[in-house]
C-alpha positions in Angstrom: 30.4 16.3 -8.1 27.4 18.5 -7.0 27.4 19.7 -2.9 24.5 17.5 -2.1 25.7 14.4 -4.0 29.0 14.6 -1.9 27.1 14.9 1.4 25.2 11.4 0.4 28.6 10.1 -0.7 30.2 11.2 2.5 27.5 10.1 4.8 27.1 7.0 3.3 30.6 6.0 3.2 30.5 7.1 7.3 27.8 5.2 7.5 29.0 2.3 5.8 32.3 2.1 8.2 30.6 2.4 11.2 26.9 1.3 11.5 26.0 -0.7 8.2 27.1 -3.2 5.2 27.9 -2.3 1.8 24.3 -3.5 0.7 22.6 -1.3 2.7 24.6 1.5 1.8 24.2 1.2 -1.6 20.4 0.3 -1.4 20.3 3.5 0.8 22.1 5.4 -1.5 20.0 4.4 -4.9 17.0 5.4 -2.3 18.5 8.7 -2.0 19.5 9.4 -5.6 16.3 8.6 -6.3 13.6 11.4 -6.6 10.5 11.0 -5.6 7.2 10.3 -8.2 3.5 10.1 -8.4 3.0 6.5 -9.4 -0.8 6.1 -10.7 -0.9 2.3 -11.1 -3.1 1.7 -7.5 -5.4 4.9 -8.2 -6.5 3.1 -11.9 -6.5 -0.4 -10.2 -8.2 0.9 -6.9 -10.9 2.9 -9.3 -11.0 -0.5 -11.7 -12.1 -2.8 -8.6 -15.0 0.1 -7.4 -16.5 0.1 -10.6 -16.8 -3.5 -10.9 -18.3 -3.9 -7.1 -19.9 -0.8 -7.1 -23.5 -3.4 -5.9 -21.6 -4.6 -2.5 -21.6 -3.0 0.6 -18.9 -1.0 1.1 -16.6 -3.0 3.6 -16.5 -5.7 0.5 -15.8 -3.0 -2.1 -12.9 -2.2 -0.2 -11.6 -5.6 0.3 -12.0 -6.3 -3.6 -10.1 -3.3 -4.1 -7.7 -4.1 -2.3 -7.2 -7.3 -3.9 -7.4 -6.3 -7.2 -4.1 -4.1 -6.1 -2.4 -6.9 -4.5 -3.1 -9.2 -7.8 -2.4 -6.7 -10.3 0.5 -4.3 -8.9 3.7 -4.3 -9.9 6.0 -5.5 -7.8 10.1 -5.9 -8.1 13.1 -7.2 -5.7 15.8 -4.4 -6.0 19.6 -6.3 -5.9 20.1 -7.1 -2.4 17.4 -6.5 -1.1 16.2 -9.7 1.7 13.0 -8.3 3.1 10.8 -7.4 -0.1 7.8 -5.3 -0.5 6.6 -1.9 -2.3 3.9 0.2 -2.7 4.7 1.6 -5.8 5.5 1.0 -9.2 9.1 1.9 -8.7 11.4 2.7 -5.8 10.6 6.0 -3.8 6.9 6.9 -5.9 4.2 7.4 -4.1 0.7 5.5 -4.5 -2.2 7.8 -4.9 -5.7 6.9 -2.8 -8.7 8.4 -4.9 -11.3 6.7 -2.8 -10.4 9.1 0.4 -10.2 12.4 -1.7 -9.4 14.0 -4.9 -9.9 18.2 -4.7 -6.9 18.4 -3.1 -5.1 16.2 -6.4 -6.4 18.3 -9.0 -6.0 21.8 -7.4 -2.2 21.2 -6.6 -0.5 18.9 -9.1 1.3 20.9 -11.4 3.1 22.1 -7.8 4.0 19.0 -6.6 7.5 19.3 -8.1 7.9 22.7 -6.7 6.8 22.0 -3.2 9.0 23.3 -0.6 9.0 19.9 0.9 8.0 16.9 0.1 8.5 17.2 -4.2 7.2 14.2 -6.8 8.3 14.5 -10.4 4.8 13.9 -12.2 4.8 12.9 -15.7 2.7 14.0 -18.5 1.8 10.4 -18.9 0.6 10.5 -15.1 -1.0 13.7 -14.7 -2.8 12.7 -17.6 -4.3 9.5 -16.4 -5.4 10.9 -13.4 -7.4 14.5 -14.9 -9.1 12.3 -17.2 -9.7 8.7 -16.5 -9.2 8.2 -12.8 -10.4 11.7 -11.0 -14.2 12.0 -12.7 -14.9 8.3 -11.5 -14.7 9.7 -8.0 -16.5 13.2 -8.2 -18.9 12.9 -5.4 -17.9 9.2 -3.9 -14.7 9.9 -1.7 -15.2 9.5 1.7 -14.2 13.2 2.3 -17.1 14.7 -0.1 -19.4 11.9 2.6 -18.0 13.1 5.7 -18.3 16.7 4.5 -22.3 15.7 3.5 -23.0 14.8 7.3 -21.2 18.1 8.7 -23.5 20.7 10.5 -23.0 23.7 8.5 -21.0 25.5 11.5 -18.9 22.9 12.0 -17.6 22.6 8.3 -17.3 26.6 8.4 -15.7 26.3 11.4 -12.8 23.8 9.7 -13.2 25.7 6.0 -11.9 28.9 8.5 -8.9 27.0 10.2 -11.0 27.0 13.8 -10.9 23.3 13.8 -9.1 20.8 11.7 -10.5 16.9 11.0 -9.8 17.1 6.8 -6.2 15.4 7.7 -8.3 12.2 9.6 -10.8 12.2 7.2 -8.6 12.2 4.0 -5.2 10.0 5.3 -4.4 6.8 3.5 -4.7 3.2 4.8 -0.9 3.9 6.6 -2.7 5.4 9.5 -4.6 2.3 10.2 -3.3 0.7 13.0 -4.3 -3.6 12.9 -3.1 -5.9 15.5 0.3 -6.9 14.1 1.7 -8.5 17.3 -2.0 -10.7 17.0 -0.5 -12.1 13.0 3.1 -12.4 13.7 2.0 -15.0 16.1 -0.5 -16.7 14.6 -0.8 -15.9 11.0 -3.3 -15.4 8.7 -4.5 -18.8 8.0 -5.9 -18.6 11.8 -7.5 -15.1 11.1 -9.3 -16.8 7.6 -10.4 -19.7 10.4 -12.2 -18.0 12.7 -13.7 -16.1 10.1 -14.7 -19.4 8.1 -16.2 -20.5 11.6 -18.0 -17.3 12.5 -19.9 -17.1 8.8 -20.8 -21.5 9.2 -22.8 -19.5 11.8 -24.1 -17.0 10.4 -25.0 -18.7 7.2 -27.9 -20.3 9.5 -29.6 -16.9 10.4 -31.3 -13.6 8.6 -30.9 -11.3 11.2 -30.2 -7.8 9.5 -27.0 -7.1 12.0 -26.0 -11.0 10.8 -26.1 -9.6 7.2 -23.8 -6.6 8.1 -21.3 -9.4 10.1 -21.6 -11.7 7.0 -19.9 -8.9 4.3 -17.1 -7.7 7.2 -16.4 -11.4 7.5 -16.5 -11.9 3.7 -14.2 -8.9 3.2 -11.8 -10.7 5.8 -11.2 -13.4 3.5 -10.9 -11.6 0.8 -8.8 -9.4 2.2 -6.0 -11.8 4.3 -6.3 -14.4 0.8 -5.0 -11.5 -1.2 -2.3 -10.5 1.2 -0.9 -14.2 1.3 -1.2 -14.1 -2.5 0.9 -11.2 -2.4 3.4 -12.6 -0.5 3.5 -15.7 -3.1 4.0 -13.4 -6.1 7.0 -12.5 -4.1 8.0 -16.1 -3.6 7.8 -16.4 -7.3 9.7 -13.1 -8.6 12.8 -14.4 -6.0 12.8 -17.6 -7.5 12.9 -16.3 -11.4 15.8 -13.5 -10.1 17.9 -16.7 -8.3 17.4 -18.6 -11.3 18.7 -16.0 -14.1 21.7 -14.9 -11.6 25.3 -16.0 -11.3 26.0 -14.7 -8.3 25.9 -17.8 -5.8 25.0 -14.9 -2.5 22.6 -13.4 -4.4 20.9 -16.6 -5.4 20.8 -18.1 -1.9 19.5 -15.3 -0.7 16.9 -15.1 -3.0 15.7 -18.7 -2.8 15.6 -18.3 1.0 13.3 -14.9 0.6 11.3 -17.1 -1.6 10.8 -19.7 1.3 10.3 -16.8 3.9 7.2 -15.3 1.4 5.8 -19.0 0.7 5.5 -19.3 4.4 4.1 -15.5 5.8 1.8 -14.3 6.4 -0.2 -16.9 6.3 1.6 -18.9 9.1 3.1 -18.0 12.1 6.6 -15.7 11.7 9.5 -17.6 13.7 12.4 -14.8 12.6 12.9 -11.3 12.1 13.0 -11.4 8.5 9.4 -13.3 8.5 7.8 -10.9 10.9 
């Protein structure tokens, strides 16, 4: 056995004696045998969406795109695993965001496996995809090549020289977003699509040009909280084909009731930790 394979077996074991059940040991340990990847499946589906909306404003090109991920992505319940979700194509890979900026991608992929932190495997097949299909889409459109357009010229030498440093804000993915969470836990998202349903009856009677901006954010609300609830019901429906090919009565009924917990959030109201 290697050194560090007999740390994560020792810690785990530790672990699983004192803080934690045999489930989550293992799933923690298959996380940490696991090494991390580039996974390009949202970068071709997030590129895929833009070029079919590439007419709408952008809040509603972003709230297709989104969609289209949510619709399209592959998703997969891991053996014991009862709260489900991923952002990749497989366990521990990373998604990439195109739309926010791509230099940075082509310059430094062959190093990603040789980082001194943070290493992703990235396979031919990948590194592929992205050089020539999904990267030249976006030459020009990322929102760091439009922030870096509005710079004063002393204030993008100043950050090209390390003086100041905005390229992290401007290029971060949608995880540093912060959205009122506590606001859907306790009413869902069926009240957030009714109040947007109610505010666009309104607008619907108007022409005012600030009515018309309202009228695609509140379009891209829809779009955006009827593709997450979607989400959750492709969930609903993976748990129910695992609980259905399994023999293992625990793993069934906890599957079936992760299939009632995603046929009910996020759309309504969570009423238990595992719902929230």
């Amino acid at each position: 056995m290697k050194s560090w394979e007999k740390v994560i077996t020792e810690d785990t074991n530790t672990l699983t004696a004192s803080k934690m059940s045999k489930t989550v040991a293992g799933l923690r340990t298959n996380l940490l045998y696991t090494m991390p990847s580039v996974c390009v499946e949202r970068a071709r589906l997030v590129t895929e969406a833009y070029k079919m909306h590439e007419s709408d404003p952008i809040v509603l090109r972003r709230a297709h795109a989104l969609a289209h991920v949510l619709r399209n992505m592959t998703i997969y319940i891991q053996a014991g695993e009862i709260i489900v979700g991923n952002q990749a194509s497989t366990p521990r890979a990373a998604p990439i965001f195109p739309e926010y900026s791509i230099d940075w991608i082509s310059s430094e992929i062959d190093e990603f496996s040789q980082r001194p932190a943070d290493q992703f495997v990235v396979s031919p097949e990948v590194k592929r995809e992205l050089l020539e299909d999904v990267l030249p889409y976006w030459q020009g459109r990322t929102l760091y090549e439009r922030a870096r357009s509005s710079m004063p010229p002393e204030v993008w030498t100043a950050q090209e020289i390390g003086v100041i440093s905005g390229r992290g804000n401007i290029t971060s993915g949608d995880g540093h977003i912060i959205v009122d969470i506590p606001r859907v836990l306790a009413e869902g998202l069926e009240s957030v699509i009714s109040r947007a349903e109610r505010k666009l009856e309104i607008l619907h009677k108007t022409t005012h040009m600030n009515d018309m901006r309202s009228k695609a954010f509140l379009e891209g609300v829809l779009i955006t909280c009827r593709a997450a609830i979607h989400f959750a019901q492709r969930y609903a429906e993976k748990a129910e084909q695992l609980a259905a090919a399994t023999d293992d009565k625990q793993w069934r009924a906890e599957l079936l009731q992760t299939a009632e917990v995603c046929r009910r959030v996020p759309q309504k109201p969570a009423r238990s930790f595992q719902e929230a």
